[in-house]
N, CA, C and O atoms as a printed pandas DataFrame, in Angstrom:
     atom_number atom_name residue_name chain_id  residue_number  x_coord  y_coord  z_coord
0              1         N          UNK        A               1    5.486   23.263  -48.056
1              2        CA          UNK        A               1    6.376   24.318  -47.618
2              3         C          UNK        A               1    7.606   23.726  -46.948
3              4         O          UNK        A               1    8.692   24.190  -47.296
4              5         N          UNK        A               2    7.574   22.573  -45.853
5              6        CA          UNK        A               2    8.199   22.432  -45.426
6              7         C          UNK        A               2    9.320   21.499  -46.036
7              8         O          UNK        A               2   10.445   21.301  -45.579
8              9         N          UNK        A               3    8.622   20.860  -47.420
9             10        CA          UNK        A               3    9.247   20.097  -48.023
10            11         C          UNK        A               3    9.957   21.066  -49.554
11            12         O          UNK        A               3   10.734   20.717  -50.442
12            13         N          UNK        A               4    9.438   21.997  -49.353
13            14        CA          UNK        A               4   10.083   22.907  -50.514
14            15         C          UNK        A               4   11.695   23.494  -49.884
15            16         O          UNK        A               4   12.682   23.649  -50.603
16            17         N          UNK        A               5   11.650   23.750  -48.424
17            18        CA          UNK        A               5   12.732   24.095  -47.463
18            19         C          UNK        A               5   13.150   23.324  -47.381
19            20         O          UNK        A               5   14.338   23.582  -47.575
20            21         N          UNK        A               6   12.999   21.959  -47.125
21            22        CA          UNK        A               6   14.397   20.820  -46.593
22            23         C          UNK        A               6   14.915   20.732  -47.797
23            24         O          UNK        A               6   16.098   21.056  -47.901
24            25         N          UNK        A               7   14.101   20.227  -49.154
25            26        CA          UNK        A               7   14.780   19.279  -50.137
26            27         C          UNK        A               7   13.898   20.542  -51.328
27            28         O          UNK        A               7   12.701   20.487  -51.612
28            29         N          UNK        A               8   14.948   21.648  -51.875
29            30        CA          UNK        A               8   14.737   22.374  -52.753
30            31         C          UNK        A               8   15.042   21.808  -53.933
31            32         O          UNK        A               8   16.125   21.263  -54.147
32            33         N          UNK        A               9   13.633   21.950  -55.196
33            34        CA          UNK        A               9   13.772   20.847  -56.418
34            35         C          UNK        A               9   14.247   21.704  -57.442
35            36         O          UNK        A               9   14.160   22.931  -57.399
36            37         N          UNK        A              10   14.907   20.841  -58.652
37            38        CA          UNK        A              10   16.327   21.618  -59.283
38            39         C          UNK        A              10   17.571   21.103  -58.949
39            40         O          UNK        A              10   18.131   20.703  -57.929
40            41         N          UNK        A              11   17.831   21.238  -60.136
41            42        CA          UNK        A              11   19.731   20.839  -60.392
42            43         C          UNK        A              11   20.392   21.178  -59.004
43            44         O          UNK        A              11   19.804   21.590  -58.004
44            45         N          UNK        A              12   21.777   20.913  -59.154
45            46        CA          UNK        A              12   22.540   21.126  -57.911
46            47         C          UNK        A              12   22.902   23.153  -58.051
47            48         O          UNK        A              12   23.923   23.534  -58.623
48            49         N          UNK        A              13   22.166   23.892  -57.605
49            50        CA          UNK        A              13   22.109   25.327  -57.001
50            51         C          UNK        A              13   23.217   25.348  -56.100
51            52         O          UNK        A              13   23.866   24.383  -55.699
52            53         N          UNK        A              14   23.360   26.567  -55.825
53            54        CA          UNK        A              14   24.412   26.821  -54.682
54            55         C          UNK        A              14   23.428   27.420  -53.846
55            56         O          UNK        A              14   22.771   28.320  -54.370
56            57         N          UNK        A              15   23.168   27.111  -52.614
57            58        CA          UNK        A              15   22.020   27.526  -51.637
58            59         C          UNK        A              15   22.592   28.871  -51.441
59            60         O          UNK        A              15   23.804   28.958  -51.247
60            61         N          UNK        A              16   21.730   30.114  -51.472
61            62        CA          UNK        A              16   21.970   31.225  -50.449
62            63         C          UNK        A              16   21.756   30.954  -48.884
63            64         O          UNK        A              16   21.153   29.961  -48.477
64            65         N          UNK        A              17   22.274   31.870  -48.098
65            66        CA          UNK        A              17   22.486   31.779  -46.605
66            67         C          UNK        A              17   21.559   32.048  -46.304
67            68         O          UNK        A              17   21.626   31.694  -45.127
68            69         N          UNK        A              18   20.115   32.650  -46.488
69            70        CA          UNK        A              18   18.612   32.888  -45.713
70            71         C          UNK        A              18   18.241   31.399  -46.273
71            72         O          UNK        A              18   17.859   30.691  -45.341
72            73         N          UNK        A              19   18.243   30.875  -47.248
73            74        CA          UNK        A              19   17.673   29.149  -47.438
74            75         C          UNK        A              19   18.310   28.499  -46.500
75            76         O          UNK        A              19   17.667   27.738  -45.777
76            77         N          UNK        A              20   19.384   28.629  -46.363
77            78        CA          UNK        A              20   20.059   27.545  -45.182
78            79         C          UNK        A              20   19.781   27.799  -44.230
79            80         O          UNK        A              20   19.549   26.810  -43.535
80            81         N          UNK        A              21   19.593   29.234  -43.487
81            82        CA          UNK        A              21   19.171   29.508  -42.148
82            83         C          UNK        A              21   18.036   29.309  -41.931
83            84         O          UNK        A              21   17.819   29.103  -40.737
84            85         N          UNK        A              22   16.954   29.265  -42.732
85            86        CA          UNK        A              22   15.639   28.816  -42.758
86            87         C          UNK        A              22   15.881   27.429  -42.654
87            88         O          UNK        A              22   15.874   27.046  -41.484
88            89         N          UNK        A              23   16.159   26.278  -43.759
89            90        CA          UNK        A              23   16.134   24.739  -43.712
90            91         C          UNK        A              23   16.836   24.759  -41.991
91            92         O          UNK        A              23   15.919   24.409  -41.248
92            93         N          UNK        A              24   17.598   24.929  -41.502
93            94        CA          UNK        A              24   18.185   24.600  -40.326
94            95         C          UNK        A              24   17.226   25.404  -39.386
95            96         O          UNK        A              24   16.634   24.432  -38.916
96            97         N          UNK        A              25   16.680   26.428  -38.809
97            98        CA          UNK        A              25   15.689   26.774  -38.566
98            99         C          UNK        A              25   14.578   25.796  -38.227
99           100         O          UNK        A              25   14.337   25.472  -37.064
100          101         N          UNK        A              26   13.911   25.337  -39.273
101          102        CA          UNK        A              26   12.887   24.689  -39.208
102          103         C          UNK        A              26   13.211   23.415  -38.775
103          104         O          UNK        A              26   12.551   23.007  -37.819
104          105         N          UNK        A              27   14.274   22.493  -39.351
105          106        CA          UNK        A              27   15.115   21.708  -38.714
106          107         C          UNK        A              27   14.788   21.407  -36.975
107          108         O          UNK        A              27   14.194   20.557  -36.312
108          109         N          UNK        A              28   15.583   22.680  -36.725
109          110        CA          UNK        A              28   15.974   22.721  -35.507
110          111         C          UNK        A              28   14.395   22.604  -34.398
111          112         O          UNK        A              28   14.220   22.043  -33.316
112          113         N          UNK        A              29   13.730   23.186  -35.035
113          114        CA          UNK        A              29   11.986   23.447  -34.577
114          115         C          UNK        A              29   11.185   22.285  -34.681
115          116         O          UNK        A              29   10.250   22.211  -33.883
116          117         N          UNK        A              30   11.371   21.203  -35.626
117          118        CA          UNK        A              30   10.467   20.198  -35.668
118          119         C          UNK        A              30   11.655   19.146  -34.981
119          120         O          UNK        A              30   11.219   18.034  -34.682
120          121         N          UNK        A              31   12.942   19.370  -34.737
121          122        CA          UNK        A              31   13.628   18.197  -33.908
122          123         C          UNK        A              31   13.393   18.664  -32.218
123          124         O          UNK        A              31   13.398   17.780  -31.362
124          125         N          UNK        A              32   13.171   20.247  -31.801
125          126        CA          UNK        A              32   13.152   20.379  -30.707
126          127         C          UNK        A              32   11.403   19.847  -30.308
127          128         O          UNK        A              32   11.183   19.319  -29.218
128          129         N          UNK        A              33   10.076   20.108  -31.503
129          130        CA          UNK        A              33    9.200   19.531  -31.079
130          131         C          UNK        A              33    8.776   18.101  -30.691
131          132         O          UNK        A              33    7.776   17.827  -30.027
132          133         N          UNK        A              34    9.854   17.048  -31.298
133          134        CA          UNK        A              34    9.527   15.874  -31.748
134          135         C          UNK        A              34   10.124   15.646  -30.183
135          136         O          UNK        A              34    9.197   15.065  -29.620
136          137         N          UNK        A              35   10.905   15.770  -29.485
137          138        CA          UNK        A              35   12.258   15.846  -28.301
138          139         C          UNK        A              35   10.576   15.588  -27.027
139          140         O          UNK        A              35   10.142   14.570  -26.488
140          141         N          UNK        A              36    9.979   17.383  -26.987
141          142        CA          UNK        A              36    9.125   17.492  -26.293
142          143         C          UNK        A              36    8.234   16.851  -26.092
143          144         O          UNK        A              36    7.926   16.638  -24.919
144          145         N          UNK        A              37    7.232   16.117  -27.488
145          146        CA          UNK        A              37    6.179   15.043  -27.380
146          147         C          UNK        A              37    6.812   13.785  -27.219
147          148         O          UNK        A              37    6.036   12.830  -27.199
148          149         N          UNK        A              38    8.526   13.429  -27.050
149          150        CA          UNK        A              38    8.562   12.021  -26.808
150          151         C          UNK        A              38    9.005   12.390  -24.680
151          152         O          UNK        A              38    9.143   11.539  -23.801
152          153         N          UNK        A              39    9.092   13.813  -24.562
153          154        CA          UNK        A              39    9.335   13.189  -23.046
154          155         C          UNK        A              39    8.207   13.398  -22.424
155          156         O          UNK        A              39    8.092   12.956  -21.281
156          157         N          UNK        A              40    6.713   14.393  -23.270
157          158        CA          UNK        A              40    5.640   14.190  -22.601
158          159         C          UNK        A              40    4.667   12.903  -22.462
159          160         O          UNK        A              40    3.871   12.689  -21.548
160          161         N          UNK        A              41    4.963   12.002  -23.736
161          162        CA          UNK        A              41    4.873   10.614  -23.298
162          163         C          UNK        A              41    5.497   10.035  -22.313
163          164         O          UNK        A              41    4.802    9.345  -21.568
164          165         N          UNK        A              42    6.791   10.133  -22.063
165          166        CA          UNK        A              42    7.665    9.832  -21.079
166          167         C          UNK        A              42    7.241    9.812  -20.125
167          168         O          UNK        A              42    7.412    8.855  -19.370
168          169         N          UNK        A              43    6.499   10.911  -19.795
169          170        CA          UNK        A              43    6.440   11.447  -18.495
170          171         C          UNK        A              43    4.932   10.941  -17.729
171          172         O          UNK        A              43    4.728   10.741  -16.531
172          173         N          UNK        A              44    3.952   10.818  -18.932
173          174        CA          UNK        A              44    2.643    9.839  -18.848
174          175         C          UNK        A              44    2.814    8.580  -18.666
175          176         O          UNK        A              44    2.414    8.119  -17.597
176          177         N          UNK        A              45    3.251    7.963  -19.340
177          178        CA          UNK        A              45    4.163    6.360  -18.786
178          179         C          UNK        A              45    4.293    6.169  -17.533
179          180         O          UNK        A              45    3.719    5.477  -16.693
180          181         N          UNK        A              46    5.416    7.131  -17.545
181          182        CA          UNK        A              46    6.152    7.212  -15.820
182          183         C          UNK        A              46    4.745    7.749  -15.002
183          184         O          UNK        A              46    4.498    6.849  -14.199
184          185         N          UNK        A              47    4.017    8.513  -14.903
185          186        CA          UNK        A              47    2.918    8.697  -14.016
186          187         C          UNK        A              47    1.597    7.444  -13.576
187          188         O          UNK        A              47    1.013    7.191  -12.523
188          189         N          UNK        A              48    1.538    6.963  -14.771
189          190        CA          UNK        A              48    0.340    6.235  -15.052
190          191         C          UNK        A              48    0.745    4.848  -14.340
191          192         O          UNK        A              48   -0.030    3.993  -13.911
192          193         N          UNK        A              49    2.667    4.833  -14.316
193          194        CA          UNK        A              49    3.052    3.467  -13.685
194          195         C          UNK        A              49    2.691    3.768  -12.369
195          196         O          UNK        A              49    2.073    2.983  -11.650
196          197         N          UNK        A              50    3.090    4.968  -12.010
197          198        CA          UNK        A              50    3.184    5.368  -10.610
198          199         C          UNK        A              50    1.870    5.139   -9.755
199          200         O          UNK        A              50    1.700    4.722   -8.609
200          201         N          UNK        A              51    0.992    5.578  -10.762
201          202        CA          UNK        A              51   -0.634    5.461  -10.100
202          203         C          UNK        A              51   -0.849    3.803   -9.881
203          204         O          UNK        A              51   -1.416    3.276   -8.925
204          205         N          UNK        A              52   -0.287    3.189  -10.941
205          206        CA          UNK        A              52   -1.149    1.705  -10.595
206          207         C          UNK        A              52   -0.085    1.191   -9.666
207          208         O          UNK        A              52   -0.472    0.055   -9.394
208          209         N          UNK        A              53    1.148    1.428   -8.974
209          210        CA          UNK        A              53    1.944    0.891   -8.021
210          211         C          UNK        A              53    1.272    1.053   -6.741
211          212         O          UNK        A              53    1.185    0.222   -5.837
212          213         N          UNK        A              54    0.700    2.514   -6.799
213          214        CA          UNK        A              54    0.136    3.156   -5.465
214          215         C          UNK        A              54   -1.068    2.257   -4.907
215          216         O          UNK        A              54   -1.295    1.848   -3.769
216          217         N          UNK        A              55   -1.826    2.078   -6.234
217          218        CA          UNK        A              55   -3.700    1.073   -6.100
218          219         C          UNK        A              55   -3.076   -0.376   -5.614
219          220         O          UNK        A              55   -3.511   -1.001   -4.647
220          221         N          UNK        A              56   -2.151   -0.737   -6.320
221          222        CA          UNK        A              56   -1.386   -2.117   -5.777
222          223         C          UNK        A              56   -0.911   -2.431   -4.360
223          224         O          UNK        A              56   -0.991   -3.415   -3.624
224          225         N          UNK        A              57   -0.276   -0.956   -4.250
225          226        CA          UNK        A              57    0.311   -0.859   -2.570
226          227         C          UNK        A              57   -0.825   -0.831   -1.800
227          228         O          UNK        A              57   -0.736   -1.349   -0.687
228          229         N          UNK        A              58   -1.816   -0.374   -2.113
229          230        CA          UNK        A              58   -2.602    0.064   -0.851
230          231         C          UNK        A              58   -3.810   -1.090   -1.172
231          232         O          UNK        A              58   -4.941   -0.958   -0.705
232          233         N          UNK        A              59   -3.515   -1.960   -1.822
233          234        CA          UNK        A              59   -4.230   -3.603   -1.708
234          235         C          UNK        A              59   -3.500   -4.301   -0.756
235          236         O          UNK        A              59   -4.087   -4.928    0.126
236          237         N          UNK        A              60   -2.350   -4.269   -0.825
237          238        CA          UNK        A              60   -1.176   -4.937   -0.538
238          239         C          UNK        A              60   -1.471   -4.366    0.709
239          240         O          UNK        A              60   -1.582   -5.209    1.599
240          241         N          UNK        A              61   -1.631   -3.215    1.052
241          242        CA          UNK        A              61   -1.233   -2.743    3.058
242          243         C          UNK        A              61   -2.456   -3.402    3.273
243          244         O          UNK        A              61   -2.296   -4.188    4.208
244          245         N          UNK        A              62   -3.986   -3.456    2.691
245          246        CA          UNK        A              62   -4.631   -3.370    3.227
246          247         C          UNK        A              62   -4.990   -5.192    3.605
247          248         O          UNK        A              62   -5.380   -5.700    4.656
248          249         N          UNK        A              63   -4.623   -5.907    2.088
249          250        CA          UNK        A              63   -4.504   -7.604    2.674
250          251         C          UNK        A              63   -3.403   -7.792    3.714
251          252         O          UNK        A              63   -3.608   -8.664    4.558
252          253         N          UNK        A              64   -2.510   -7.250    3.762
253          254        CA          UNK        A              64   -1.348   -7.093    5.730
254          255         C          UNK        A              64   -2.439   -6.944    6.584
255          256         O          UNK        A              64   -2.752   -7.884    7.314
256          257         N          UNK        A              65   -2.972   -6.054    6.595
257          258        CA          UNK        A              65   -3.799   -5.789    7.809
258          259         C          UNK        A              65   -4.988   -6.821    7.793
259          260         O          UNK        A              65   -5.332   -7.255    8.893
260          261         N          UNK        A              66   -5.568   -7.208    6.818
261          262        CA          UNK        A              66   -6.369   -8.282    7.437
262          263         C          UNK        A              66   -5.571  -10.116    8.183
263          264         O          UNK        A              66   -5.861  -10.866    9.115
264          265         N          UNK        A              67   -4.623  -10.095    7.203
265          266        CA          UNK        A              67   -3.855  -11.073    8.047
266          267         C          UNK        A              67   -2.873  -11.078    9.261
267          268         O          UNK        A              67   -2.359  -12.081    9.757
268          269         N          UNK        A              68   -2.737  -10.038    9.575
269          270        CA          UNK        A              68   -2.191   -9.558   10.699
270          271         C          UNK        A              68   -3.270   -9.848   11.620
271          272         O          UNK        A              68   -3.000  -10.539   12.602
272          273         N          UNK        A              69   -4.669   -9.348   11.422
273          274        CA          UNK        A              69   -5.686   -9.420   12.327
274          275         C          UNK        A              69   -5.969  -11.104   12.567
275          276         O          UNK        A              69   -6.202  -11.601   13.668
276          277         N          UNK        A              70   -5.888  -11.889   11.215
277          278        CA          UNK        A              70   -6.016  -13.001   11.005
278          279         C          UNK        A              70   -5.142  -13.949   11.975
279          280         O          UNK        A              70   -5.633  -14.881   12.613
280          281         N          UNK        A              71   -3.815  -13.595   12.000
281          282        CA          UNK        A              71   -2.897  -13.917   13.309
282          283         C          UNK        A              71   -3.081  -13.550   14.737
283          284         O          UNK        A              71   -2.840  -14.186   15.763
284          285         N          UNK        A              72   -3.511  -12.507   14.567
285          286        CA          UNK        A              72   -4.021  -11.824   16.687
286          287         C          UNK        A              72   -4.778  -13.032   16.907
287          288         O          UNK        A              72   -4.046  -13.856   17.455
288          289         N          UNK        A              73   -6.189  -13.576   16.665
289          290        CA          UNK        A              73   -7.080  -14.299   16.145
290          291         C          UNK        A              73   -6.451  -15.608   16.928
291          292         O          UNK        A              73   -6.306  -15.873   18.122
292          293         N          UNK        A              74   -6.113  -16.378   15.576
293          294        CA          UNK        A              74   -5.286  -17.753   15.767
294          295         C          UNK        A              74   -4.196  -17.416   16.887
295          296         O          UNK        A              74   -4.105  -18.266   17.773
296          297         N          UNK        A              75   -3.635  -16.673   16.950
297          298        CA          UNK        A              75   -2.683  -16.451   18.264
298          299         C          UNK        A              75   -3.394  -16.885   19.864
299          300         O          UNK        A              75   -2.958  -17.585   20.778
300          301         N          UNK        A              76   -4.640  -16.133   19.699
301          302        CA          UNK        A              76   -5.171  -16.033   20.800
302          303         C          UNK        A              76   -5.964  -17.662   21.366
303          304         O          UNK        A              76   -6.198  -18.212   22.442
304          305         N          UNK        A              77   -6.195  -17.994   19.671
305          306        CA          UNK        A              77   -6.794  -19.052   20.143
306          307         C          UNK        A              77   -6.112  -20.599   20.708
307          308         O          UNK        A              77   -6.573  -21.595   21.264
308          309         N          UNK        A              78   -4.607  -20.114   20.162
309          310        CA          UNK        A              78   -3.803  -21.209   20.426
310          311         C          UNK        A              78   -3.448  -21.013   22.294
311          312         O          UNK        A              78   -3.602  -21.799   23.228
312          313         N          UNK        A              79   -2.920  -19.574   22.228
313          314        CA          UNK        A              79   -2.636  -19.581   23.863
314          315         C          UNK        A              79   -3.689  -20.221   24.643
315          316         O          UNK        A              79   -3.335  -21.011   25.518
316          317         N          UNK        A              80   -5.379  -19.920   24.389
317          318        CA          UNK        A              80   -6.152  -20.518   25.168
318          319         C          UNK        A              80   -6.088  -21.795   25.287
319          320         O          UNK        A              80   -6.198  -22.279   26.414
320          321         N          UNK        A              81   -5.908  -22.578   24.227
321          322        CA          UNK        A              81   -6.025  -23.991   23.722
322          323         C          UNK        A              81   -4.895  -24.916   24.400
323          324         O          UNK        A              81   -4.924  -26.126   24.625
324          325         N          UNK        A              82   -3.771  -23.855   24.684
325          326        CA          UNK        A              82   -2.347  -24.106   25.471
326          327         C          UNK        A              82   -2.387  -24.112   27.329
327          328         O          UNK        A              82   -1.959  -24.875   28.195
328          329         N          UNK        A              83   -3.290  -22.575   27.315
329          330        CA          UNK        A              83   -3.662  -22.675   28.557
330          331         C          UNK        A              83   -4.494  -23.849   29.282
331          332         O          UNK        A              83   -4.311  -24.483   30.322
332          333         N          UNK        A              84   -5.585  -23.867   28.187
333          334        CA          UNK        A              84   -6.059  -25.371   28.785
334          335         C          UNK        A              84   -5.383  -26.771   29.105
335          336         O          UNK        A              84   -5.242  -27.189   30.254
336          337         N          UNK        A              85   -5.201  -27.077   28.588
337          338        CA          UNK        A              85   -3.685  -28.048   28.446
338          339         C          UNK        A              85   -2.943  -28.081   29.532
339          340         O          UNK        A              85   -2.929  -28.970   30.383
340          341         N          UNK        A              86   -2.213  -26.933   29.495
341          342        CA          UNK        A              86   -1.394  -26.939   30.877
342          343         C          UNK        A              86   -2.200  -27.074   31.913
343          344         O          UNK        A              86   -2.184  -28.081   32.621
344          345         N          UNK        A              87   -2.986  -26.070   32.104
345          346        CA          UNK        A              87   -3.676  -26.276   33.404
346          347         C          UNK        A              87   -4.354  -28.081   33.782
347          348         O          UNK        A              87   -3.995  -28.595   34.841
348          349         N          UNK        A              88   -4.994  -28.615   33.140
349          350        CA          UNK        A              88   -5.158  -30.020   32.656
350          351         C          UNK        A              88   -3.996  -30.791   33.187
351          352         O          UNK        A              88   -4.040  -31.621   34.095
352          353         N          UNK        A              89   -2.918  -30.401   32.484
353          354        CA          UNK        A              89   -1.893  -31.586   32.786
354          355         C          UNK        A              89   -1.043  -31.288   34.004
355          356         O          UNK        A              89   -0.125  -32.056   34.290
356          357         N          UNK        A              90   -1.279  -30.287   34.689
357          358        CA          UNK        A              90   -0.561  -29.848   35.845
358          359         C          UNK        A              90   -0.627  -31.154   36.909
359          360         O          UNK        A              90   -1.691  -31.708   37.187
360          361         N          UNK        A              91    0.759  -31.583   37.493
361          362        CA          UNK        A              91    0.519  -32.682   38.238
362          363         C          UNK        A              91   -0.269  -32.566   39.340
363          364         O          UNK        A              91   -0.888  -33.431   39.961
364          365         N          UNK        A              92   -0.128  -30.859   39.586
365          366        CA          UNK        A              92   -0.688  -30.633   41.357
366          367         C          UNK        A              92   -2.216  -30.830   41.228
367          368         O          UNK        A              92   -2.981  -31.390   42.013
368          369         N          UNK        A              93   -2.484  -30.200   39.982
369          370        CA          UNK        A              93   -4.163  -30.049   39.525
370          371         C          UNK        A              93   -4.924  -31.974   39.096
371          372         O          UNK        A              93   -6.087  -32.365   39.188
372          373         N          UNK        A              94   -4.090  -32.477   38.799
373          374        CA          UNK        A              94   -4.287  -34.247   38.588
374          375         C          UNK        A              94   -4.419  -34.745   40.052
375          376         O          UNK        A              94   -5.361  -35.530   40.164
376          377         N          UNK        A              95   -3.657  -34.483   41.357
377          378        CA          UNK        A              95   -3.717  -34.864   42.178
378          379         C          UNK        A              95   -4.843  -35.012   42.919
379          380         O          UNK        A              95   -5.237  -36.002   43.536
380          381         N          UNK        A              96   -5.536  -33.457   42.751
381          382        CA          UNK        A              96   -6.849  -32.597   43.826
382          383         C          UNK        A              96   -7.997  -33.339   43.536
383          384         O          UNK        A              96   -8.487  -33.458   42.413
384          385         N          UNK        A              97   -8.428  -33.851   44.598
385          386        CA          UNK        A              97   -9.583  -34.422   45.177
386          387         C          UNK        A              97  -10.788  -33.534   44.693
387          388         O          UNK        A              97  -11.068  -32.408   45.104
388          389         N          UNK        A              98  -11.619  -34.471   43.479
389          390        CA          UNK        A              98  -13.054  -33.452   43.112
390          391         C          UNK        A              98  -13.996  -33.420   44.576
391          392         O          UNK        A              98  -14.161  -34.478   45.185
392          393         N          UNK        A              99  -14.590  -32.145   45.083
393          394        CA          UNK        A              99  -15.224  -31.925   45.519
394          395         C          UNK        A              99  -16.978  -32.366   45.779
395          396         O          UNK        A              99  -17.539  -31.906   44.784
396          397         N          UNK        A             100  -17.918  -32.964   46.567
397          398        CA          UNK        A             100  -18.659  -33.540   46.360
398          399         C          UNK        A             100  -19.868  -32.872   47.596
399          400         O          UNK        A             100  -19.906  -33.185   48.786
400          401         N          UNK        A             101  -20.660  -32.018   46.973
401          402        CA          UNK        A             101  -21.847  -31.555   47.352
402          403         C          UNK        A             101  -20.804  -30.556   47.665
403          404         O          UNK        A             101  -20.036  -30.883   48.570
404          405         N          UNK        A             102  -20.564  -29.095   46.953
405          406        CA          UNK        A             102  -20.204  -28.045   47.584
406          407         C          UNK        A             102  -21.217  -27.343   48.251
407          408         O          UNK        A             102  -22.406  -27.590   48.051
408          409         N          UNK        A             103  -20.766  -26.357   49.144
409          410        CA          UNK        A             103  -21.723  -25.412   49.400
410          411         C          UNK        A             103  -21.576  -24.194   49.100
411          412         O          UNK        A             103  -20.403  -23.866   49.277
412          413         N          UNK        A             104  -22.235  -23.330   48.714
413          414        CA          UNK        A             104  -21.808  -21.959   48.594
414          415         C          UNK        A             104  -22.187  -21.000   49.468
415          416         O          UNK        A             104  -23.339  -21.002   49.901
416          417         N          UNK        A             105  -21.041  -19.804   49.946
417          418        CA          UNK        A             105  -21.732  -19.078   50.868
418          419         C          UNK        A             105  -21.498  -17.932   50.222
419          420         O          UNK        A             105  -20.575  -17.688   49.445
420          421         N          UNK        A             106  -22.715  -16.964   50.711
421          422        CA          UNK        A             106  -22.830  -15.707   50.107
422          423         C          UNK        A             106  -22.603  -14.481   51.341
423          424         O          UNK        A             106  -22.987  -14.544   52.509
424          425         N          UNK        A             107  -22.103  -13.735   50.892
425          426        CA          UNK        A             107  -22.241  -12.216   52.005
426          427         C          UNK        A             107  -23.074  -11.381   51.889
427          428         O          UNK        A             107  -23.091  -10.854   50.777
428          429         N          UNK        A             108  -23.971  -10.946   52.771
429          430        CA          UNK        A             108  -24.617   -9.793   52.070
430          431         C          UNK        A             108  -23.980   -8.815   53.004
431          432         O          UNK        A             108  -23.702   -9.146   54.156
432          433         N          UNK        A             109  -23.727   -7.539   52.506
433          434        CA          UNK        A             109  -23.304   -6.768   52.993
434          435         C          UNK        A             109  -24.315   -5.546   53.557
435          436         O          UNK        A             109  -25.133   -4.821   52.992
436          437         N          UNK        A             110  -24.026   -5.627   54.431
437          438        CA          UNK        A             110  -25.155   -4.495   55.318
438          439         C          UNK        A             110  -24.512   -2.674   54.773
439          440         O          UNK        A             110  -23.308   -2.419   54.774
440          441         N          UNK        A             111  -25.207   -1.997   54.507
441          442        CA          UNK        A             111  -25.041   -0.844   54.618
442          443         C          UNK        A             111  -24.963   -0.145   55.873
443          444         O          UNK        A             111  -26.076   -0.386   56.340
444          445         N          UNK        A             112  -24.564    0.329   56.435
445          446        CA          UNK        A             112  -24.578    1.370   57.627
446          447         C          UNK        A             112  -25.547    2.443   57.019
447          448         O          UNK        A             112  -25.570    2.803   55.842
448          449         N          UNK        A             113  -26.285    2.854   57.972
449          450        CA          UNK        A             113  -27.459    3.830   58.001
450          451         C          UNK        A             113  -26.777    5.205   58.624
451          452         O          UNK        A             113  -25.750    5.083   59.291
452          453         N          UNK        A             114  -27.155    6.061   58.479
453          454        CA          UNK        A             114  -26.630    7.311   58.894
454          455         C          UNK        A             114  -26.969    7.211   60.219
455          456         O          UNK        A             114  -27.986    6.583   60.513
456          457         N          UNK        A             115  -26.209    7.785   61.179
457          458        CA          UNK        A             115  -26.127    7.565   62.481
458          459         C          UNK        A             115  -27.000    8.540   63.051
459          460         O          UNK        A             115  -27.230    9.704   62.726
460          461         N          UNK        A             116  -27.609    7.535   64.332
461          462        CA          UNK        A             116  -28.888    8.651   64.523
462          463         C          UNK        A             116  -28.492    9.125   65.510
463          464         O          UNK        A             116  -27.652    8.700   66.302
464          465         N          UNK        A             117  -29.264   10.317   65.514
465          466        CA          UNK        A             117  -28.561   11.108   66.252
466          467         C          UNK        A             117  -30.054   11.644   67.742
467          468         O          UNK        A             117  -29.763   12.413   68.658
């Protein structure tokens, strides 16, 4: 049918105007369908990229956040490692006389009793 409408078989005819409005017609109908299934591919492409950017991103935030944590970590362990050090190499702290048989004293603290009366 559709090939009897585009390309009518027979000598060169002079087309009537309902054949032509039909061939252009149909024309017009299988170029506006062909239009629609190439931007609904289009548009699957473009979505399907979108989805795997998103699974990527949110690998991506989520390896940040473990190396971020990975740095608090090593951060902390260097300040200690620094703190020691300094304190160590402090001239005033090199100077001080180690201590030999300390004693320790303790408080005990008395409670007060309710006052008698």
């Amino acid at each position: 049918m559709l090939r009897d409408l585009l390309f009518p078989e027979g000598g060169p005819r002079r087309s009537s105007l309902g054949r032509m409005v039909n061939q252009s017609t149909v024309l017009l109908m299988v170029s506006i369908g062909t239009l629609i299934l190439l931007l609904a591919l289009l548009i699957l492409f473009h979505q399907n990229s979108n989805a795997t950017k998103g699974y990527l991103l949110r690998n991506l935030e989520r390896e940040r956040s473990h190396l971020l944590l990975d740095q608090e970590v090593l951060n902390m362990q260097v300040a200690k490692a620094q703190a020691m050090e300094k304190i160590e190499s402090d001239r005033q702290v090199q100077t001080m006389i180690p201590v030999k048989n300390p004693t320790y004293t303790t408080i005990n603290k008395v409670i007060p009793s309710e006052t008698l009366e």
